[in-house]
C-alpha positions as CSV (number, residue, x, y, z in Angstrom):
1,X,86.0,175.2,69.9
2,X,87.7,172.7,72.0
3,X,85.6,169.8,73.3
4,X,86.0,168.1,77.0
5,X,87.8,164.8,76.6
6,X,85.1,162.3,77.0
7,X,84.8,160.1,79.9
8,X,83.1,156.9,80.0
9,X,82.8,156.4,83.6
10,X,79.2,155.5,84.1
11,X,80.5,152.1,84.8
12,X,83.3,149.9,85.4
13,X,83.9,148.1,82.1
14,X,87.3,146.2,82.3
15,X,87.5,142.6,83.8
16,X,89.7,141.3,86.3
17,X,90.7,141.9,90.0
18,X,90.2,145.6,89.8
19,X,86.8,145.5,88.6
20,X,85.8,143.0,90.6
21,X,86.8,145.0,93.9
22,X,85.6,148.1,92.4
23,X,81.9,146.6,91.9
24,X,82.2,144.7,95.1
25,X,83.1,148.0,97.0
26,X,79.7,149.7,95.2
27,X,77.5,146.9,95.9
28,X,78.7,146.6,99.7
29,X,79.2,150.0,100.9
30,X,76.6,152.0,98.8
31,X,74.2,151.7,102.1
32,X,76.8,152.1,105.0
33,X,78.3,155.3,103.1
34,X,75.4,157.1,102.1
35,X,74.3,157.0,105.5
36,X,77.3,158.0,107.1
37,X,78.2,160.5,104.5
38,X,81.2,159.1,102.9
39,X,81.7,159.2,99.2
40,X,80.7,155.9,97.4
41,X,82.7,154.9,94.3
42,X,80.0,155.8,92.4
43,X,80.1,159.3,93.6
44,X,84.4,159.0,93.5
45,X,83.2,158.2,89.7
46,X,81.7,161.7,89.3
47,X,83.9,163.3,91.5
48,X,86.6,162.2,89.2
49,X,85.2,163.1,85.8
50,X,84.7,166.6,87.1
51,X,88.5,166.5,87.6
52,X,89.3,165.1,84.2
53,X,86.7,167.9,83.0
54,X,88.8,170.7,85.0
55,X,92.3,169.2,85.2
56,X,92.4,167.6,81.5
57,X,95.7,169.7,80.7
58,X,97.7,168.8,83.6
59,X,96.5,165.1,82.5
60,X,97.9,165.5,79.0
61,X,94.2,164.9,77.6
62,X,93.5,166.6,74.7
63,X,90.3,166.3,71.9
64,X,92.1,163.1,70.5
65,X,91.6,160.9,73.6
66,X,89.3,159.2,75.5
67,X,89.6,157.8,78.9
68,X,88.1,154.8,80.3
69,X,87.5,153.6,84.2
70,X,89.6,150.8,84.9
71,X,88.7,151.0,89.1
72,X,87.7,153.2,91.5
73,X,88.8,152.5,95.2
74,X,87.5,154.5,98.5
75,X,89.6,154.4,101.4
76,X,87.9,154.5,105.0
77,X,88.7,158.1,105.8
78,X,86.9,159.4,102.3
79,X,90.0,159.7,100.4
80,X,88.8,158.8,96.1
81,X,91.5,157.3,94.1
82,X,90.0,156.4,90.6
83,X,92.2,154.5,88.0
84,X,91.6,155.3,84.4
85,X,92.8,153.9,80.7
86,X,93.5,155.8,77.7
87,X,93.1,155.8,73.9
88,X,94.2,158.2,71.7
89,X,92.0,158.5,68.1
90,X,90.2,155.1,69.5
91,X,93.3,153.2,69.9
92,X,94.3,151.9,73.0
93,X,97.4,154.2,74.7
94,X,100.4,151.4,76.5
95,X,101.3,153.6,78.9
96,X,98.5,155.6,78.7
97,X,96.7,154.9,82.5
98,X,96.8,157.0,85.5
99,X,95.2,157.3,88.9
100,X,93.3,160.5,90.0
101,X,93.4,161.1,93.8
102,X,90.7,163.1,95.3
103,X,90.2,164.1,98.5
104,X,86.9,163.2,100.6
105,X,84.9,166.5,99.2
106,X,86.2,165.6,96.0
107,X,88.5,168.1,95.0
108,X,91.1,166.7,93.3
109,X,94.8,166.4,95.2
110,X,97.0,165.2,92.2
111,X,97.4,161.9,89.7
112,X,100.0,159.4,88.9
113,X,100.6,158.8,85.2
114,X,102.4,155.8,83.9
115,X,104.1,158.0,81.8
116,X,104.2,162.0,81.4
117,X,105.4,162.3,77.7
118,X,102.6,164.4,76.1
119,X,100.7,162.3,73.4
120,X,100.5,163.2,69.6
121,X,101.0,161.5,66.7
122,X,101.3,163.0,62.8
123,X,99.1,159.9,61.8
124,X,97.3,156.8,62.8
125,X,97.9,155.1,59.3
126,X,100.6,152.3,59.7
127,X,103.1,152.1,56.6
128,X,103.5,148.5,57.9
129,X,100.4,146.5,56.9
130,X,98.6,144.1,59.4
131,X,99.5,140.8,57.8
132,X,103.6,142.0,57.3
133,X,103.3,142.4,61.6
134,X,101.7,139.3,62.2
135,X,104.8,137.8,59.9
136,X,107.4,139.5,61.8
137,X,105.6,138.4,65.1
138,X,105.3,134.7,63.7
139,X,108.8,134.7,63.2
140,X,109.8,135.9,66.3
141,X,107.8,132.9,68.1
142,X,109.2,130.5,65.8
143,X,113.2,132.1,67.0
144,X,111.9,131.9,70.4
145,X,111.3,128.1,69.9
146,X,114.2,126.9,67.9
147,X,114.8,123.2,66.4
148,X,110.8,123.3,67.0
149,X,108.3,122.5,64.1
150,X,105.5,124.9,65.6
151,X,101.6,124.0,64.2
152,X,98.4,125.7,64.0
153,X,100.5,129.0,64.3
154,X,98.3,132.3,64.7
155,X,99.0,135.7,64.9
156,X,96.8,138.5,65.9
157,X,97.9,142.0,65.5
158,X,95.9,144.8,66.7
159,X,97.3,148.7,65.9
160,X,98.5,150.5,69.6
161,X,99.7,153.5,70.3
162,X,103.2,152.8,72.1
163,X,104.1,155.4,75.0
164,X,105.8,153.3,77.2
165,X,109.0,153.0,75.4
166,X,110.0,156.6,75.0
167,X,108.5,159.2,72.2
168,X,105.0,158.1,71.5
169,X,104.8,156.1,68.2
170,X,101.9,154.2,66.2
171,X,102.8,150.0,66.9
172,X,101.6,146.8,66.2
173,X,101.0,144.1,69.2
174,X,101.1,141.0,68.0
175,X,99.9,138.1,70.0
176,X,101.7,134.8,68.4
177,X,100.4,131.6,69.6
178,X,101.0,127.9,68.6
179,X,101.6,124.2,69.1
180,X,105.1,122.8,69.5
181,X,106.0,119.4,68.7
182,X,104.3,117.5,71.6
183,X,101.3,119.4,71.2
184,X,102.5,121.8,74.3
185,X,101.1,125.8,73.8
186,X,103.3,128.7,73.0
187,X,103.0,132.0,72.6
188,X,104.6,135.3,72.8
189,X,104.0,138.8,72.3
190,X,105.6,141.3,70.3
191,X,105.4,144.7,70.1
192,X,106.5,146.3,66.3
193,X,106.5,150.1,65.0
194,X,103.9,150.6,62.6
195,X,106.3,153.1,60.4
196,X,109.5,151.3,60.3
197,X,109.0,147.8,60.7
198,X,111.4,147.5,63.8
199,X,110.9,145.5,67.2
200,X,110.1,147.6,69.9
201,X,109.3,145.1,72.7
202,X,108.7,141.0,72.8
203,X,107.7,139.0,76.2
204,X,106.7,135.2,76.4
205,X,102.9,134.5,77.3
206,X,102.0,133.2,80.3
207,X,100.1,130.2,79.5
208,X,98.1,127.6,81.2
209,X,96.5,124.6,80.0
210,X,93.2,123.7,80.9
211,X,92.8,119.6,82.3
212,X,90.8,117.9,84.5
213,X,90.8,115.9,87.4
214,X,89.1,112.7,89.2
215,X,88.6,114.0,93.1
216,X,88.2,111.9,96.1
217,X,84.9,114.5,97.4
218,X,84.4,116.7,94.5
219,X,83.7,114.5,91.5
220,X,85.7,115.0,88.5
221,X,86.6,118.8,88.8
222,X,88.1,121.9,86.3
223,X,92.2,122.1,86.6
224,X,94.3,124.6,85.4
225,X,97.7,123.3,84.6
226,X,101.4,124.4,83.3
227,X,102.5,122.4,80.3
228,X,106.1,120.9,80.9
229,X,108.1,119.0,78.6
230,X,105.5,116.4,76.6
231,X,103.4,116.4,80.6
232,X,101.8,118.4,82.7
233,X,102.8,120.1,86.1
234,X,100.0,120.5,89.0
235,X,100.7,124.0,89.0
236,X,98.2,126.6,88.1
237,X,99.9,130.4,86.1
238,X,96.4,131.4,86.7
239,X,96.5,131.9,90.6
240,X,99.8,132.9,91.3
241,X,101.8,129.4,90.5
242,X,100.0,127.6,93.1
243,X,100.9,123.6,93.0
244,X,100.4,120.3,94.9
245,X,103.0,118.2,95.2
246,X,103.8,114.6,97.2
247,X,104.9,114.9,100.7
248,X,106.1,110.8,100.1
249,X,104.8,110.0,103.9
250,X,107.8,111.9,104.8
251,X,107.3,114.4,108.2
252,X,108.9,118.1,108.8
253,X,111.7,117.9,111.3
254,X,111.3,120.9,113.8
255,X,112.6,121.9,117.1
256,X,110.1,124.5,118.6
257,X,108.7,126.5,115.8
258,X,111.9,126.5,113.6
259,X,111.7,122.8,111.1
260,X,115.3,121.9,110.4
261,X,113.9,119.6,107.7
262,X,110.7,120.1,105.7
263,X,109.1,116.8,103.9
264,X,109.2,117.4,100.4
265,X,106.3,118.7,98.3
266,X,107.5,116.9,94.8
267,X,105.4,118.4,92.0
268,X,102.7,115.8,90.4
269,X,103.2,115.0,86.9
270,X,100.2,113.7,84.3
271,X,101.0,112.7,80.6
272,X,97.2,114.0,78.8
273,X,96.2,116.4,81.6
274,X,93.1,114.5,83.1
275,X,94.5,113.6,86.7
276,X,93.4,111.0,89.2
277,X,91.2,108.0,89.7
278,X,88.9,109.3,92.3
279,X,90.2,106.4,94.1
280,X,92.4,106.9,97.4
281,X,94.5,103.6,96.2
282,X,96.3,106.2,93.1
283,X,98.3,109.3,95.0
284,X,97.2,111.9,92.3
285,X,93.6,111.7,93.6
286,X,94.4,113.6,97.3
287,X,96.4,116.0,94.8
288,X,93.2,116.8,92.5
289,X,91.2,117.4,95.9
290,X,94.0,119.6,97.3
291,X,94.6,121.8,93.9
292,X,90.8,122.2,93.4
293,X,90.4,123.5,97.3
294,X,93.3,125.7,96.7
295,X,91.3,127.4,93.4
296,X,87.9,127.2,95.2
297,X,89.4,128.8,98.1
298,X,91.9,131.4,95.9
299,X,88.1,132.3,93.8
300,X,85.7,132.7,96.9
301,X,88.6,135.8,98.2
302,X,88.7,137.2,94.9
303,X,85.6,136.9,93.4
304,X,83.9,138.2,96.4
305,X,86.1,140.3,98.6
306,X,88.4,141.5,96.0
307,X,91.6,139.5,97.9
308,X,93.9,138.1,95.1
309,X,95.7,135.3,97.2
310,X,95.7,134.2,100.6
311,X,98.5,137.4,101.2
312,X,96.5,139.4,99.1
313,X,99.6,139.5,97.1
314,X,98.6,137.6,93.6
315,X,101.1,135.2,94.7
316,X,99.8,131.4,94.9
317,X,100.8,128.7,98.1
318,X,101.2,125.3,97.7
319,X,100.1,122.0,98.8
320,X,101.5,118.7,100.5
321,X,99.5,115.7,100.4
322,X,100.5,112.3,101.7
323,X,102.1,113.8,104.8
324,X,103.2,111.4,107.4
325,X,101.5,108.1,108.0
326,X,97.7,107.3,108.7
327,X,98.1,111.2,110.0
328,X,95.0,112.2,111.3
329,X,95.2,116.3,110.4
330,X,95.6,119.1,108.2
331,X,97.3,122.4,108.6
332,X,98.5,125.4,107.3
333,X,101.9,126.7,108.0
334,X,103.3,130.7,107.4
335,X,106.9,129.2,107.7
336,X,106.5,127.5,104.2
337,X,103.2,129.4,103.4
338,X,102.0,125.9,102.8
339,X,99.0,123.6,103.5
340,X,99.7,120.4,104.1
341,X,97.3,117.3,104.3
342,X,97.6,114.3,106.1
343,X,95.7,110.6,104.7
344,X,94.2,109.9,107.6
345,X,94.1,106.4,109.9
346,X,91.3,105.3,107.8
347,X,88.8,104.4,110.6
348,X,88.1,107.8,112.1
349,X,89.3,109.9,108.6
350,X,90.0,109.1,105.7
351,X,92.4,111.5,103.7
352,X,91.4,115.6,105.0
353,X,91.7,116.9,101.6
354,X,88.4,118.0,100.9
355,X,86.9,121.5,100.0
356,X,85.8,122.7,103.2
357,X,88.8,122.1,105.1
358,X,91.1,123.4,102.3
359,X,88.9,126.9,102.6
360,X,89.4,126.6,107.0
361,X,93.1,125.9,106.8
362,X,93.9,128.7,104.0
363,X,91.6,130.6,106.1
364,X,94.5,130.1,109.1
365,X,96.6,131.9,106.4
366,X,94.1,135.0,105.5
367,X,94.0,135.4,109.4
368,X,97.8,135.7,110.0
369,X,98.2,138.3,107.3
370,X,95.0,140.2,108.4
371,X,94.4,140.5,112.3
372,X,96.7,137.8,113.4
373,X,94.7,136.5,116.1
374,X,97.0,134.8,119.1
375,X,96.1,131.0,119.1
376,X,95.0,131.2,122.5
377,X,92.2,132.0,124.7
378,X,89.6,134.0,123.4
379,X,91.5,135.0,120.1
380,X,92.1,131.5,119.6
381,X,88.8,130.8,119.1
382,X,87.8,133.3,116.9
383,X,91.1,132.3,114.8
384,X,89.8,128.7,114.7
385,X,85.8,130.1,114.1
386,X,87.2,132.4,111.3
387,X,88.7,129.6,109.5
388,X,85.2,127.3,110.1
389,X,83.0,130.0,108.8
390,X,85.2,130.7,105.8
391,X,85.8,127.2,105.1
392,X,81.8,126.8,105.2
393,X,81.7,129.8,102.8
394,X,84.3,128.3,100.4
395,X,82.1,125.4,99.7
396,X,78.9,127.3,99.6
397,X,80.8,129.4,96.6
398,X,82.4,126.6,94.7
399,X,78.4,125.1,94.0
400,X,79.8,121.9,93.6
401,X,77.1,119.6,93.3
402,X,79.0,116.7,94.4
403,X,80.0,118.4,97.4
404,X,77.3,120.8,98.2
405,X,77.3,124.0,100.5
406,X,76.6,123.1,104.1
407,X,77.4,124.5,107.7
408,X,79.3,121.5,108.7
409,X,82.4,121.3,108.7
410,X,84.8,117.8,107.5
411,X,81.8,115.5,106.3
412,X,83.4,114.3,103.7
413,X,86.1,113.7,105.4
414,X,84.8,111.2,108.7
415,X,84.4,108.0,108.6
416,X,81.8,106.0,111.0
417,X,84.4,104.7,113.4
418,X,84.2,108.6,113.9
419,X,81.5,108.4,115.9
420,X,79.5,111.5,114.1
421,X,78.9,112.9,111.0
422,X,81.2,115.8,110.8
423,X,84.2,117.8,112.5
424,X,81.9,121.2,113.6
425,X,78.8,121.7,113.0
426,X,77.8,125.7,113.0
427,X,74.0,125.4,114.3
428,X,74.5,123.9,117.6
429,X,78.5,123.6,118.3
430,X,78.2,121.5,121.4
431,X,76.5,118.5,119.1
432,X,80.6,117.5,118.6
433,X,80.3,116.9,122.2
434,X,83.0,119.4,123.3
435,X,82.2,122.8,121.9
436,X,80.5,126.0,123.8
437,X,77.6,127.1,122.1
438,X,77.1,130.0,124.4
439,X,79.9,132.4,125.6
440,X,80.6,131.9,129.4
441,X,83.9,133.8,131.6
442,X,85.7,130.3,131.2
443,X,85.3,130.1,127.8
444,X,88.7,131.4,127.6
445,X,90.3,128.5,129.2
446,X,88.8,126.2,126.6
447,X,91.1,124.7,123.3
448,X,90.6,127.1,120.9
449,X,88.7,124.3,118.7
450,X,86.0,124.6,121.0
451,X,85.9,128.1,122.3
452,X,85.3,128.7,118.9
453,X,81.8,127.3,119.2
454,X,80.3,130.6,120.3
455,X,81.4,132.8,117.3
456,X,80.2,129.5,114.7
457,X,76.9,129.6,116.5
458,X,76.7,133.3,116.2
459,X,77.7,133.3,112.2
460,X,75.0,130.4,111.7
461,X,71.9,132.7,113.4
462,X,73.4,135.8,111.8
463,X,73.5,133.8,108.3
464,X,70.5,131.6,108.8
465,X,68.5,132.5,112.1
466,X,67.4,130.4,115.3
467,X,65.5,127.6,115.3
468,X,64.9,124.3,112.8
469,X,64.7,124.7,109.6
470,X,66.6,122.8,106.5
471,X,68.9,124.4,104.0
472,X,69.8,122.8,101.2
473,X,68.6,119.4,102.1
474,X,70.7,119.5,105.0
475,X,68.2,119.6,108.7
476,X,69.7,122.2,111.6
477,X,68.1,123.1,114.7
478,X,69.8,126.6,116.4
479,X,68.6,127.4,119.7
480,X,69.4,130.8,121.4
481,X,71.2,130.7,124.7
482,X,68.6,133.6,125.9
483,X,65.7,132.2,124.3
484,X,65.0,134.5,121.7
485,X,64.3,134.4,118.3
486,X,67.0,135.7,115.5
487,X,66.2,136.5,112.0
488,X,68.9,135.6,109.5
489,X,70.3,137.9,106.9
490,X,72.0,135.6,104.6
491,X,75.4,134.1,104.1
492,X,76.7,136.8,101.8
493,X,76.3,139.6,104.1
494,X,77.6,137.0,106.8
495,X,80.8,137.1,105.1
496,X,81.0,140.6,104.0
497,X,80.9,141.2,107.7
498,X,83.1,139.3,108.9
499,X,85.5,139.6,106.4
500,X,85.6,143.8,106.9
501,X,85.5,143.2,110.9
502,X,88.7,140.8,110.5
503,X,91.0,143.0,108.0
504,X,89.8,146.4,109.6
505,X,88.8,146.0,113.1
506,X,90.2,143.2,114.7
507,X,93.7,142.8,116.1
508,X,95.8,139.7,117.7
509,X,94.2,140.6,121.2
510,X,90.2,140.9,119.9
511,X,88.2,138.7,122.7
512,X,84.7,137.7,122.2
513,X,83.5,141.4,123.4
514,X,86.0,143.2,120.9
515,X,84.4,140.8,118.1
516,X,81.1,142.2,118.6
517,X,82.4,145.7,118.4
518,X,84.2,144.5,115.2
519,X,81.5,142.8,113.2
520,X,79.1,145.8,114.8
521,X,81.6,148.4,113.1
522,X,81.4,146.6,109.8
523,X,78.2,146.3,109.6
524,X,77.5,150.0,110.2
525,X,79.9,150.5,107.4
526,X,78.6,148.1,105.1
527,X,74.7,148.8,105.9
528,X,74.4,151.6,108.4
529,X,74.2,151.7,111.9
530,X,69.8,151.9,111.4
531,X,70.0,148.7,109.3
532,X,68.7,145.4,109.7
533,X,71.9,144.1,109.5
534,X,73.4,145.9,111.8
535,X,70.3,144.6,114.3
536,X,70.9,141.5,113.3
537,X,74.5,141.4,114.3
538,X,74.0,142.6,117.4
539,X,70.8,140.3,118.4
540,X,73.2,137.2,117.1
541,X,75.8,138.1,119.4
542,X,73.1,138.6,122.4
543,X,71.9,135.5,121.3
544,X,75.1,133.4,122.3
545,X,75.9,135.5,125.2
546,X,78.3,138.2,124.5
547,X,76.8,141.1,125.6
């Protein structure tokens, strides 16, 4: 009697990106589902087994395979799509995954299979032993590298089933790894058949190396780096390429919003990977503080909203630092998809490179491929408030010690001839002297820096709640603009909130009213409209005026 292929989907067991979304989008919208009767993924999860269970023909999945839950995605309309992997007699399948779409009961609409060949082999007993693959593989690395005397080679094979490259065979991948002649990684992988000895497949590893760097704000921080030559480039393989180069105090020449000339963004270069002095006198410290801002913010997005990349794209930005002279700013631009950081004059700031205003720049960047909000009016200050709530949120998640979570914005990066202590502070806005801390009808006409004081005072009660109180040995004192009293619910859910109410609710034209309707949507999403949080959000909002 034939058995049901097995299905472990009682949890999502793979690493990486789509895990991480996939837990993320259990954790957040469990609540918010349930209540409003949407499928959760762990009810897509179920769904979809019962599909394998039913469908397992039309899947090509017979007794000899298993199937393992790489993701599991819900879209807002109910709609399951659950991505699985395969093995075949407890070997992994290449070319084995597919996707199972389901519609919002659960019945299953259809799948996508990386490849349709049906799988069956005579055998799983290689006639070409382990240690002959890992040879063959080994010399390939060594002919990918020639004229180089490679050390502390390794070679790892581990017995695959190979569908991707036309009839399903029994192969060997190979991961080959070593150490050229300057001490530089390489590696490569190569894919052999397991009955005749030939190469099916070979591809270069990405590889990164791992250095460290001196910071002007962060202490001496983690780096990921790309070996070049007998150096190192700033550039980090392991978020999308991102680098940091040297803008040489050179400025962008631009007519309108077209720049005829950009300042150059030359990459930094280190000889034994630890870079910088943590002094601003040697160039490569700005360019430790604006690589590990980059990571900090490229890890907060992915690690807790599921966005690889400020696009959402896996693809990695890159930095200028040194721009101009004694320039008192930062920015991000979409034309280069770029941040760029001034020094500073060195009275009022000294070089705006540090972690927080790395997260509310980038954050500029998240905005423009999300709900575009027009710099102006209204929108313009929920643009700027997105980028100071974000930046805030990057630095709470990065747990530096040395530059601890806090909801001010740019205190590491004044100086005292700045007159106070930070750029924005999120408690009371108006303590910068020009900010709105409560919503008013000419609230519009404000610069969107300081319009954006009502939507920073409403993420600080929402997060934290009215009144004074210290967090995290840093003193803030909130008062309402109606003179009641709000109950925080916690940074997290702050930024879950906001996050869902800027990528699914708001557009370019959301005013202060539509950004209550927003965050009020996706909270009723994440929690439930009879939630605490979605109480909260509203009696925040009442709280700073906007009604």
């Amino acid at each position: 009697m034939s058995r049901i292929p097995h299905v472990r989907g009682s949890r999502l067991a793979l690493a990486g990106t789509a895990a991480t979304t996939a837990t993320l989008l259990i954790a957040a919208l469990a609540p918010g589902a349930a209540a409003a009767g949407r499928p959760t993924p762990a009810t897509a999860l179920d769904h979809a087994a019962a599909a394998l269970s039913e469908h397992a023909a039309a899947l090509g999945l017979t007794d000899d395979q298993d199937t393992e839950v790489r993701d599991a995605i819900v879209d807002g309309d109910g709609t399951q799509h659950v991505r699985y992997d395969r093995t075949y007699r407890e070997l992994p399948v290449l070319g084995g995954d597919f996707v199972v779409h389901l519609a919002p009961d659960g019945d299953f609409r259809g799948a996508d299979r990386a490849t349709d060949t049906p799988l069956s082999l005579p055998t799983v007993v290689p006639k070409l032993s382990a240690p002959k693959a890992a040879d063959l593989a080994s010399n390939a690395l060594r002919a990918a590298n020639p004229g180089e005397l490679l050390k502390k080679l390794t070679a790892r094979p581990e017995l695959v089933v190979d569908a991707l490259h036309g009839t399903p065979r029994l192969a060997w991948r190979t991961d080959a790894a070593a150490l050229d002649s300057l001490g530089n990684p390489v590696a490569r992988t190569v894919l052999t058949d397991a009955g005749t000895g030939a190469r099916i497949d070979a591809w270069d590893t990405v590889e990164s190396a791992s250095g460290d760097g001196k910071s002007l704000y962060g202490g001496t921080v983690p780096l990921e780096t790309t070996p070049s030559g007998s150096s190192y480039r700033l550039e980090d393989p392991t978020r999308g390429g991102t680098y940091t180069g040297d803008a040489e105090n050179r400025t962008d020449l631009c007519l309108l919003t077209v720049c005829l000339v950009r300042a150059p963004a030359t990459p930094f270069t280190d000889a034994d990977n630890h870079w910088g002095t943590g002094a601003a006198d040697d160039r490569a410290s700005a360019a430790v503080d604006a690589q590990y801002g980059t990571d900090a913010t490229w890890d907060y997005y992915e690690d807790v909203h599921g966005r690889r990349g400020i696009a959402g794209d896996g693809k990695g930005s890159y930095n200028r630092v040194h721009y101009g002279t004694r320039y008192n700013n930062a920015f991000w631009d979409d034309g280069c998809f770029c941040m760029t950081y001034g020094d500073g004059d060195g009275t009022a700031f000294g070089p705006l490179v540090s972690l927080d205003v790395a997260g509310h720049e980038m954050s500029h960047g998240v905005t423009s491929k999300t709900a575009a909000l027009t710099y102006s009016g209204e929108p313009g200050g929920l643009n700027e408030a997105t980028s100071d709530i974000f930046g805030a949120l990057v630095e709470w998640h990065a747990d530096n010690s040395a530059d601890p979570g806090d909801y001010l914005i740019g205190e590491k990066v004044v100086r005292d001839g700045f007159g106070r202590n930070a750029l924005r502070y999120l408690d009371r806005p108006s303590r910068d002297g020009s900010s709105a801390d409560c919503w008013s009808t000419s609230l519009g006409d404000l610069d969107v820096h300081y319009s954006s004081g009502v939507a920073n005072h409403f993420a600080y009660l929402l997060a934290e709640g009215s009144g004074a109180r210290t967090v995290g040995g840093v003193a803030y004192d909130s008062p309402t603009c109606d003179g009641s009293t709000v109950s925080g619910i916690g940074r997290d859910k702050l930024g879950d909130i906001w996050y869902r109410a800027l990528t699914v609710y708001m557009t370019s034209s959301t005013d202060y009213a539509g950004a209550r309707a927003a965050t009020l949507s996706a909270a009723g999403d994440l929690y439930g409209t009879r939630s605490t949080e979605y109480a909260a959000v509203g009696a925040a909002w009442s709280a700073v005026s906007v009604g």
